[in-house]
Structure formats: C-alpha cells, structure tokens
N, C-alpha and C positions, 0 to 999 in steps of 0.2 A: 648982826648977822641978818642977810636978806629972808626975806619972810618969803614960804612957796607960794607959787603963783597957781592958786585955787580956782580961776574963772572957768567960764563953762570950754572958753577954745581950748584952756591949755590942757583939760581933764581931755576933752575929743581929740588932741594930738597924741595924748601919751595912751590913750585906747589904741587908736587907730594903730601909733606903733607898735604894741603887744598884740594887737591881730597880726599887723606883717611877720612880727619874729613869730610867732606859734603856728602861721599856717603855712606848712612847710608845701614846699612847690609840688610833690606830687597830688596836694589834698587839691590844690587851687588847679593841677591838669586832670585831674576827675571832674572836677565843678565845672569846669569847660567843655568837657567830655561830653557831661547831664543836659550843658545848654544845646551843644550843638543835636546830641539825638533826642534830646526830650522823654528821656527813659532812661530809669534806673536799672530798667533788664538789661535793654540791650549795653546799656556801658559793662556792665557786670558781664555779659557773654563776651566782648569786645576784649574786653581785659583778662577773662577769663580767672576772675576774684569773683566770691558769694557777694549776690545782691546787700546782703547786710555790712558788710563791707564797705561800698559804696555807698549804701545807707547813714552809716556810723561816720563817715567825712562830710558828707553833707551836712547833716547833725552840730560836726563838731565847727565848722564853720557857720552855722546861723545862732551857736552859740556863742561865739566869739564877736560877729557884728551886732549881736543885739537883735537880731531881726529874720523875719520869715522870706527867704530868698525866694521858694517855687509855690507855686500853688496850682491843681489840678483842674487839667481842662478835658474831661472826657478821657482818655487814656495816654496824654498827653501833660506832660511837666510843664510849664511855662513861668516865665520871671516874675517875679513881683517888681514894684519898680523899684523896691531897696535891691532886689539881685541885680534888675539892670546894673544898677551902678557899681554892684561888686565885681559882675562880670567883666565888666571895660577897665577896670584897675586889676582882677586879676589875669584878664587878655595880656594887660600890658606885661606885667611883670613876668610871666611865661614867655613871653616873647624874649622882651628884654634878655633874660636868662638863656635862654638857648643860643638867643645869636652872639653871644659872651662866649660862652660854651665852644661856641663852633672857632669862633674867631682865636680863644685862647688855644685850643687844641690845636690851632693850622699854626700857632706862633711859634709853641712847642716844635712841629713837626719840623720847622723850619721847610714848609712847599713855598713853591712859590706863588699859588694861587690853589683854590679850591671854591669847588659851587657844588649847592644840592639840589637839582631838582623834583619835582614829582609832577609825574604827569600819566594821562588817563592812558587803561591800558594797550589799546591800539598804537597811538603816538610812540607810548614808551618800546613798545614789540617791536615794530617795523619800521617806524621813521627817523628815530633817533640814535640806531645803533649805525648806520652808516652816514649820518648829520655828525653826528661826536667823533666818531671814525675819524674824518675828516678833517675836522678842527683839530684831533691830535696828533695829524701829522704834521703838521707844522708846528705846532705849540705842546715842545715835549715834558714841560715841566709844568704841576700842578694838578688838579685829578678830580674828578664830577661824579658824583653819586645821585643814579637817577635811582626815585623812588616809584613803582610802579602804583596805582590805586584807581579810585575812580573818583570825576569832576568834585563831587561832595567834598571827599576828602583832600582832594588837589587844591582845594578854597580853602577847606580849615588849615592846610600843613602852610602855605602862605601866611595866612593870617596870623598864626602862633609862632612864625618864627622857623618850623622846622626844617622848611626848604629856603631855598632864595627866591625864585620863580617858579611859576607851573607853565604845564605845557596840556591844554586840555580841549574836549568841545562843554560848551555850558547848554545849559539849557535855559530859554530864554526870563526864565521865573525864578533863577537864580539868584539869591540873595548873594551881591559883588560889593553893598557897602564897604568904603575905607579902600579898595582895591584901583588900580588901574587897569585895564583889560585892552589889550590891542587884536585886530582880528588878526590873523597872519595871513592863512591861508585856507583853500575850503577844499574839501572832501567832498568824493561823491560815493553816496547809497547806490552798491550794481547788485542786480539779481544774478546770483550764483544758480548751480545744481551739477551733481557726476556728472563728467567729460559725458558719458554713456546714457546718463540720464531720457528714459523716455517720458517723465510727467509733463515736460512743454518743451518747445520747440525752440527756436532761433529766436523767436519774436515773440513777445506775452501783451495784450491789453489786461484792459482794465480786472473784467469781467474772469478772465482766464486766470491772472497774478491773484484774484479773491478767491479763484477753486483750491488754490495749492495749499498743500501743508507744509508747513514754516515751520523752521529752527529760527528762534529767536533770541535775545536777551533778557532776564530780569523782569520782570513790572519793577517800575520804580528808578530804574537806569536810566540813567539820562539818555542813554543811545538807544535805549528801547523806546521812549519819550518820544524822540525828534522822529523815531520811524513811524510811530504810529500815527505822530501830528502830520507828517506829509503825507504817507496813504491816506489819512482821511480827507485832505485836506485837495487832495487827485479822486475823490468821489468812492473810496474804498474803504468802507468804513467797515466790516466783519472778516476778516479770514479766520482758520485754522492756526494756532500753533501748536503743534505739537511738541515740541520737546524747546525747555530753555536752558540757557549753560552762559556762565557766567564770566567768559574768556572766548576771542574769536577762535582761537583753534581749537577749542572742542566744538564751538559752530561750525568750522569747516571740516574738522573732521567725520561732523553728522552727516554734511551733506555730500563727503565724499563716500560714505558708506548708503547712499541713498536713501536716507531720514526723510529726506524732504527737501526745500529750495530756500535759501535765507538770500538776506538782504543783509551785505558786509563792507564797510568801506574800503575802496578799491586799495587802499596802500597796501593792505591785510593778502588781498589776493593775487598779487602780479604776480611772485614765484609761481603760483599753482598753475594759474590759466596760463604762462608762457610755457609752461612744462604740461600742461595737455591733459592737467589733473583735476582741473575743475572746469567748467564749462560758462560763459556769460550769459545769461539773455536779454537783451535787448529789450527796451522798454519805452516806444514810442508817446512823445511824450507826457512822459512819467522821470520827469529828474528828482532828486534827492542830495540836495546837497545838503555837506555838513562844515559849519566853520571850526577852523581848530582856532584856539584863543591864544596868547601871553598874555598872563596872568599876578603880578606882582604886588605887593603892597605898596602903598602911597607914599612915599616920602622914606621911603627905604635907600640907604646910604649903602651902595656895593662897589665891591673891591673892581679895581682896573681887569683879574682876570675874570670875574662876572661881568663886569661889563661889555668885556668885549665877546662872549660868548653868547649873550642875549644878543649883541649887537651881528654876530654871524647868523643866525636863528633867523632875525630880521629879513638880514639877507639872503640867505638859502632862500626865505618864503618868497621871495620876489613880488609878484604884482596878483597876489593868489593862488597859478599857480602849484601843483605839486612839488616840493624842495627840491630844486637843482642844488647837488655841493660842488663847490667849488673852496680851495683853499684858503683859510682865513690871513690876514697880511697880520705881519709880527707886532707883538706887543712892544 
C-alpha cells in the first residue's frame, strides 16, 4: 500500500484546498468589499449587516489562511502582503463565479444574447436609454441590464465580474490596474441657473461664476473632483456651495427652484434648456470638459451579442463627439 505523501507541498495543497471549500463565496465578496472601501463600517452600512458580522468573516478567513490579512493604517484597513495575495485569488474566484452564473442562467433562458452593463449615473440617465433604444431596434432578441452607480463602483462591478463593461467618467488617480479603458467620447461642464434666474446674466467670468452659490455634487465624487480640478485650474479656486445632492436631477431640480447655479454636464440638460426650463450661461473661456470612458477587463472573453454592442457604443461615440444613434447592422 502507497505510503501518504507527507512533504511540506502536499500538506500546503491540501490546506489550501480546505480553505477553498470552507470559504464559501459570500465570506470571500465581503473580503473584497473590506479591500475596496478599507472599512469595516462602511461595508457593514453598505450591506446593511452589524459590523460584527463582517467582523466575524474576516476573522474566520485569517483563520483559515493562517495569517493576518489587514493591518491598521490611521482609520484605514489596508493589506498585509499575505492579504494581497488572498485578495487576487479571491478576486479571481468571485469573478470566475459570477460570470459562470450569468453565463449558465442566459443558457437556461435559452436568449439569444444578454450583457450587463454599469455605468456612472449621468451616462446611465440620459445617454444610454435612447443609445440601447436604438440598438434594440434592430436586434430584437436578447436583453441588457444596465446597472446605475458611480466610477468607484463601475471599476469594482468590472473587475469582480458583475457586469461585462462599464460606461463611466474616471478620474484621473483612479486605480484601472488589470483594466483596459478607451476614451469614447467627452462631455462638457455648462453653467446652468432658472430660465428666470436674476443671479447672472447671459455671460459670467471668472470673478462673477466665484460670487455664485452652487449646487453641487458630493466631496469625494469623481464629478465633483473633475469640477473642482478645472475651476481651479481656470484661476477659481473658492466659491459657495450651498447645497449638494447626489443625482443630477435633484441638482437641477434646485437650480430650477432658484437654489443657486450648478455646473451640469450638458447631456443631463438639453430637455430643459430646449423647453425654456433652465437657462445656460455662457462662459468665456472657461471649458470644462469631461471624458466618458469603456471600461472592461483585460483579457475578458465576450459573447458575439456583447461584442457587438460595445462595438455600437464605439460607434455612436464617433470621433468624440456627443453619441449620434444610428442603427446597428445585424448580427
């Protein structure tokens, strides 16, 4: 009878395997969760599970590696370099899993194609419901779930697998390792305020757009980010905000109720200002442009109906740019 094979590899394979089977995939998308926001709260508010909870999976996976995965940096979780390495094997397997997932459930369904996007919330409002529109007039069979969120998340839902593509603006200090990013097409930042509006006139400089009070986005939004990086970067480095709201139509909704004057990207306001509901001003020069991204993983394998769907996205964007649709040619 063969004698067991006691050496130190085969003892660290047959661990290794009894961590994959005990750490069941929701403990390993917590731990994912922990890396991307670096807080045990906020995963726990996110998920809306007690901190101890989320506490108790961490736990029970650095008991099972043998090792201490996070260590405290100021109010701030970060990896050890044994978690680096769990986190890129348990990236992988999350992923893996979901796109299984998707894949077996569209085989079940018997569609003939299916894509998930997520993309930030602007893009998802206004540009891509008559972009999809569009494409499914001609291509009546199979079906696209866009998921709304913002860049952060539009990079993690990519990376883990849960969408196919994003559709987003980044910000330029955004971590995109393992990613392929194409620009498509760019956005411009216009100074809105009520049709009726007397805080400023037809034409605003510099010194006048720093008096105003602003509705803006977030700290920490990447579209709050790129505005503030280009006002300052146009010599306007203090204004007012007064009120922030974390979706553009409750931004234009403020500034239709005379809150104040935001700065919205134009895709967001063309209903308004051609319907005489919101008013532009003009901002000699002072541009603001914003790039929208594609967003995919590297070496990502997609079905002929994804592909051609990116491949329409491409084309809508033309040569930068605002999306002209135009109908996609048959699969």
């Amino acid at each position: 009878m063969p004698s067991a094979d006691t050496s130190p590899a085969a003892k660290g394979h047959d661990a290794r395997r009894l961590f994959a089977s005990q750490a069941s995939l929701h403990k390993l998308e917590i731990f994912c969760m922990v890396c991307d926001l670096q807080s045990v709260t906020r995963v726990a508010e996110r998920l809306r599970i007690a901190q101890p909870v989320v506490s108790a999976h961490l736990r029970f996976l650095e008991d099972k590696v043998g090792a201490k995965l996070f260590e405290r940096s100021g109010r701030r979780l970060v990896l050890t370099r044994e978690g680096a390495r769990v986190e890129a094997w348990a990236r992988d397997i999350v992923t893996r899993t979901r796109e299984l997932e998707r894949e077996l459930a569209l085989s079940g369904d018997g569609e003939a194609g299916s894509a998930v996007v997520s993309a930030s919330m602007t893009v998802a409002s206004y540009v891509l419901p008559p972009l999809f529109a569009a494409f499914r007039r001609t291509l009546r069979e199979g079906g696209i779930t866009v998921q709304v969120s913002n860049p952060q998340l539009v990079t993690a839902s990519v990376r883990d697998g849960s969408c196919d593509f994003g559709l987003c603006i980044l910000d330029p200090r955004h971590d995109v390792d393992g990613l392929s990013v194409e620009k498509l097409w760019t956005e411009q930042l216009v100074l809105v305020v009520a049709a009726d509006s007397t805080l400023v006139g037809d034409s605003a400089d510099a010194d006048t757009i720093a008096s105003l009070p602003f509705i803006s986005s977030p700290r920490q939004q990447v579209r709050r980010e790129l505005e503030e990086d280009a006002l300052y970067a146009h010599g306007i480095r203090h204004r007012e905000v007064i009120l922030e709201f974390g979706h553009p139509e409750a931004m234009k909704q403020a500034v239709r109720h005379h809150a104040g004057a935001a700065f919205v990207l134009e895709s967001c306001v063309r209903d308004e200002l051609a319907r005489g509901l919101l008013r532009q001003v003009e901002t000699p020069g002072l541009h603001l442009p914003v790039p929208i991204f594609l967003i995919y993983k590297r070496g990502k394998a997609f079905s002929r109906f994804q592909s051609r769907l990116m491949d329409f996205v491409r084309q809508a964007a033309g040569d930068g740019r605002l999306p002209v649709f135009a109908s996609p040619s048959p699969l």
